[in-house]
Kinemage of the C-alpha trace (Angstrom):
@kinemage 1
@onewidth
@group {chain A} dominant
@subgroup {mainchain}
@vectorlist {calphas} color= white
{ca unk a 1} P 43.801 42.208 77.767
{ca unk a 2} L 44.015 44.708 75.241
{ca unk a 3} L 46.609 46.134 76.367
{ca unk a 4} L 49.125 43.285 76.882
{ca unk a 5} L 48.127 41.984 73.014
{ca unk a 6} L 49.342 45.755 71.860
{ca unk a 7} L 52.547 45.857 74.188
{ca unk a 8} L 53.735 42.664 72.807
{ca unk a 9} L 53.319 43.532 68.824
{ca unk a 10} L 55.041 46.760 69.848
{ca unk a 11} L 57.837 44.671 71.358
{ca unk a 12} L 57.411 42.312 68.226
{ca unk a 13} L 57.497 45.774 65.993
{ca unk a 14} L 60.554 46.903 68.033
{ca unk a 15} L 62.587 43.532 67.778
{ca unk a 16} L 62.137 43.576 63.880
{ca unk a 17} L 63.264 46.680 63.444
{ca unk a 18} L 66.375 46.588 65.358
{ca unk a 19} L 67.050 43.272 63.174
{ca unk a 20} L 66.600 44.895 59.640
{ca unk a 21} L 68.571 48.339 61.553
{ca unk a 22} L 71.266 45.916 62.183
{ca unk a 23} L 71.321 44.468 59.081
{ca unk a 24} L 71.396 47.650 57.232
{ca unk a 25} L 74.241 48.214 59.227
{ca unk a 26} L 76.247 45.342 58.252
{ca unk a 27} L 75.634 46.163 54.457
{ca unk a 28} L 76.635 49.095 54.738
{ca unk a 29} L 80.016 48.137 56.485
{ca unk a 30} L 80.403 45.758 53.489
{ca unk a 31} L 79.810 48.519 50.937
{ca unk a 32} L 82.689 50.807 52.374
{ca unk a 33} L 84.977 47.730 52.384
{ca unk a 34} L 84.163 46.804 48.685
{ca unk a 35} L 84.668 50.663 47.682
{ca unk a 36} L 88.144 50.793 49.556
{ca unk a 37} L 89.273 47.756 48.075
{ca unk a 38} L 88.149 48.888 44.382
{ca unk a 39} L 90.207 52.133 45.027
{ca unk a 40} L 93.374 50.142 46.259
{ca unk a 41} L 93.133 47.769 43.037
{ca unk a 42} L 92.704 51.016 40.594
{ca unk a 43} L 96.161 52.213 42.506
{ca unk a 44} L 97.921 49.266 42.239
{ca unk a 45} L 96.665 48.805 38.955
{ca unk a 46} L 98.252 51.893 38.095
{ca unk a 47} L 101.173 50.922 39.496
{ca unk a 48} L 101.645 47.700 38.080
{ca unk a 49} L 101.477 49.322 34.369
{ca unk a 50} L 104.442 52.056 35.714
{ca unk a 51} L 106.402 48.879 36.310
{ca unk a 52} L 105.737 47.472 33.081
{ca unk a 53} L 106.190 50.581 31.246
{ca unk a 54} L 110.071 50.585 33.304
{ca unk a 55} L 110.771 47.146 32.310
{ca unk a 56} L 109.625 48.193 28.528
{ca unk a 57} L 112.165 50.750 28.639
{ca unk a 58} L 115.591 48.888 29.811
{ca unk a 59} L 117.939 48.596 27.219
{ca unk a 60} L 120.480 46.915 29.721
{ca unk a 61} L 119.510 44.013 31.353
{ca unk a 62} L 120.152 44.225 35.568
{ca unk a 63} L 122.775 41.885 36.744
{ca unk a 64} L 124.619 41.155 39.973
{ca unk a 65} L 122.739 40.804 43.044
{ca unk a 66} L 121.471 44.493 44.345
{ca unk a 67} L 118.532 46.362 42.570
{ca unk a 68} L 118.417 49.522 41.047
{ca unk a 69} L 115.225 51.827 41.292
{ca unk a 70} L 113.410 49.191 41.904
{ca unk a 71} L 114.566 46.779 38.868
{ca unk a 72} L 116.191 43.528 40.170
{ca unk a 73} L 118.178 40.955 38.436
{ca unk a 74} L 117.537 37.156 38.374
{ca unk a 75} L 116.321 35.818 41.626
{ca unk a 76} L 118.778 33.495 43.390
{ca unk a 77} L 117.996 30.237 44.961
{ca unk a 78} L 114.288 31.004 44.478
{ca unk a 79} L 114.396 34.057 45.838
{ca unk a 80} L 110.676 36.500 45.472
{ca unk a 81} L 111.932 40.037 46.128
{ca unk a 82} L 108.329 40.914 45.803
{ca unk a 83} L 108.032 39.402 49.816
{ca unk a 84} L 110.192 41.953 50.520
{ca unk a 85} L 110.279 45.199 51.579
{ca unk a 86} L 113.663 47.001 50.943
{ca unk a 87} L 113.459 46.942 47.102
{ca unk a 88} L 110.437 48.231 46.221
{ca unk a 89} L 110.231 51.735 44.391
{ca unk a 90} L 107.840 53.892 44.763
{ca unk a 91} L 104.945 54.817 42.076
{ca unk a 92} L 103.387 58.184 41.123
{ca unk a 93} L 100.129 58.217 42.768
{ca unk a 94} L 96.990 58.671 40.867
{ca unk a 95} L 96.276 62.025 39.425
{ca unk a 96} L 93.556 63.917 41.336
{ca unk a 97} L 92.721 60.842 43.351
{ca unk a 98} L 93.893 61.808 46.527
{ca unk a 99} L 90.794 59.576 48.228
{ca unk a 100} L 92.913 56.729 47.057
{ca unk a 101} L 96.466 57.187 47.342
{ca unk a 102} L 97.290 59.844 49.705
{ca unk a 103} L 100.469 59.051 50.306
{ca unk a 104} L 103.226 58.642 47.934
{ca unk a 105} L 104.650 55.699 49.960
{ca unk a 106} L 101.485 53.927 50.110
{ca unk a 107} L 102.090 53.018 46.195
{ca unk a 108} L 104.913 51.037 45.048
{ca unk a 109} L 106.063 48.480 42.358
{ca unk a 110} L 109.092 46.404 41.857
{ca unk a 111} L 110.423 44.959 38.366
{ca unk a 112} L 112.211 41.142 38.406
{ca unk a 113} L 114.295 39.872 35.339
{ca unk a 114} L 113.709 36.436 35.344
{ca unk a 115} L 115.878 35.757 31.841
{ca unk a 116} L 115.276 34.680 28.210
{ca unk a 117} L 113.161 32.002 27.345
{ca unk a 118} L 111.457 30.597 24.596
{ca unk a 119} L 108.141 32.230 23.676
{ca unk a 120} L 107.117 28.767 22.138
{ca unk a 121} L 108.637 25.314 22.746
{ca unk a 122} L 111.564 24.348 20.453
{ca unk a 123} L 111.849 27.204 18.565
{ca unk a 124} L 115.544 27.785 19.092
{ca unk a 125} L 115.703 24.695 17.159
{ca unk a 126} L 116.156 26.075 14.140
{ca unk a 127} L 119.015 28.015 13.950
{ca unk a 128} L 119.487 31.066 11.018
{ca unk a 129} L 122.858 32.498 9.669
{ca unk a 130} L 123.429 34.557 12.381
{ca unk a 131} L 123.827 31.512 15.064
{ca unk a 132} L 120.161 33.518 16.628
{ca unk a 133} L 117.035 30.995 16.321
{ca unk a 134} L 115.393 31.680 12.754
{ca unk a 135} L 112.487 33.377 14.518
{ca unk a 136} L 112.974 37.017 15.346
{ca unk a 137} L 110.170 36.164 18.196
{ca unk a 138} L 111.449 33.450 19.050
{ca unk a 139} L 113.249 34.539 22.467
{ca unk a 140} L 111.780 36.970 24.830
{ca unk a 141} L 113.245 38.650 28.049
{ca unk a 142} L 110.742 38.182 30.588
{ca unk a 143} L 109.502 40.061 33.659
{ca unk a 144} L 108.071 39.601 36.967
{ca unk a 145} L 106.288 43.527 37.824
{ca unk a 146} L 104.585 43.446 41.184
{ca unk a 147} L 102.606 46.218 42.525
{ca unk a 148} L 101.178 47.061 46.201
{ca unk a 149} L 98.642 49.250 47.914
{ca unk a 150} L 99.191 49.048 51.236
{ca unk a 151} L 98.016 52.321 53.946
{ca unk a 152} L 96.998 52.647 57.206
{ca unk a 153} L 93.781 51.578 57.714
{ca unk a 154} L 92.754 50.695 54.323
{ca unk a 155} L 92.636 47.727 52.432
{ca unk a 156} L 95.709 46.184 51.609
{ca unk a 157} L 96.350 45.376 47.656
{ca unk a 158} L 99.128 43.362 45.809
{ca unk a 159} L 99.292 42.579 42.127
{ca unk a 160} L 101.510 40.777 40.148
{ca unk a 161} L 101.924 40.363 36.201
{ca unk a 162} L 104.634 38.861 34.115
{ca unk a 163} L 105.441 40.635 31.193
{ca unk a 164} L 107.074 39.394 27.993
{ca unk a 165} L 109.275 41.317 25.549
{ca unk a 166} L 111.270 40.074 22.131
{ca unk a 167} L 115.238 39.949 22.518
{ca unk a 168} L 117.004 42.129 20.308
């Protein structure tokens, strides 16, 4: 009798331990995912900020209807480049972070002009000598800069981020 009472807590012993094994398991599955996906963000991150660092720098405006190095003009007709994929340009990967990014075409980011508008409602208004709105901050250029992670096996990141700047 003995015996049967000590085979079935082993059993009992066995079954919980192959739950909390599997368990264990699972977390740790979940932990690898998380840390992937944190890595992809950082590199899209980092990509999104070379996009907005490119749109800081134009001093000419992109018209027609092609890009250019990855800076596009106005959409058309409601047009999101970013669902793309011919346009996109790509980014400098992360320096010494080759567990992230490594390849150079697994990092890219794309820069829409999407025109001049008002940075607050009516102020073009008010009109100074110059025919401009009275407000030097009055109208800004603004941006669409989207950014994307996206390798082989890894987790997949996109980021987007519109971006503001005065008109001369």
């Amino acid at each position: 009798m003995a015996l049967i009472v000590v085979l079935i807590l082993l059993l009992i012993m066995t079954l919980l331990g192959l739950a909390s094994l599997r368990g264990t398991l699972l977390e740790e599955r979940m932990t690898a995912n998380m840390f992937d996906r944190s890595l992809g963000f950082q590199a899209a991150e980092a990509a999104l900020r070379q996009g907005e660092a490119v749109a800081a720098a134009l001093t000419v405006l992109p018209t027609g209807n092609t890009c250019s190095n990855g800076v596009c003009p106005p959409p058309t007709n409601g047009l999101d480049r970013s669902l793309g994929t011919t346009d996109w340009q790509p980014a400098t990967a992360l320096a010494g972070n080759t567990l992230a990014v490594p390849e150079a075409d697994d990092l890219q980011y794309l820069v829409e002009y999407l025109g001049e508008f008002n940075t607050t409602p009516k102020c073009d208004a008010i009109l100074g000598p110059n025919g401009r709105p009275k407000d030097p901050l009055c109208k800004a250029n603004v941006y669409r800069i989207s950014s994307r992670y996206s390798a082989e096996g890894r987790a997949s990141v996109t980021l987007q981020s519109v971006l503001r700047i005065p008109s001369p």
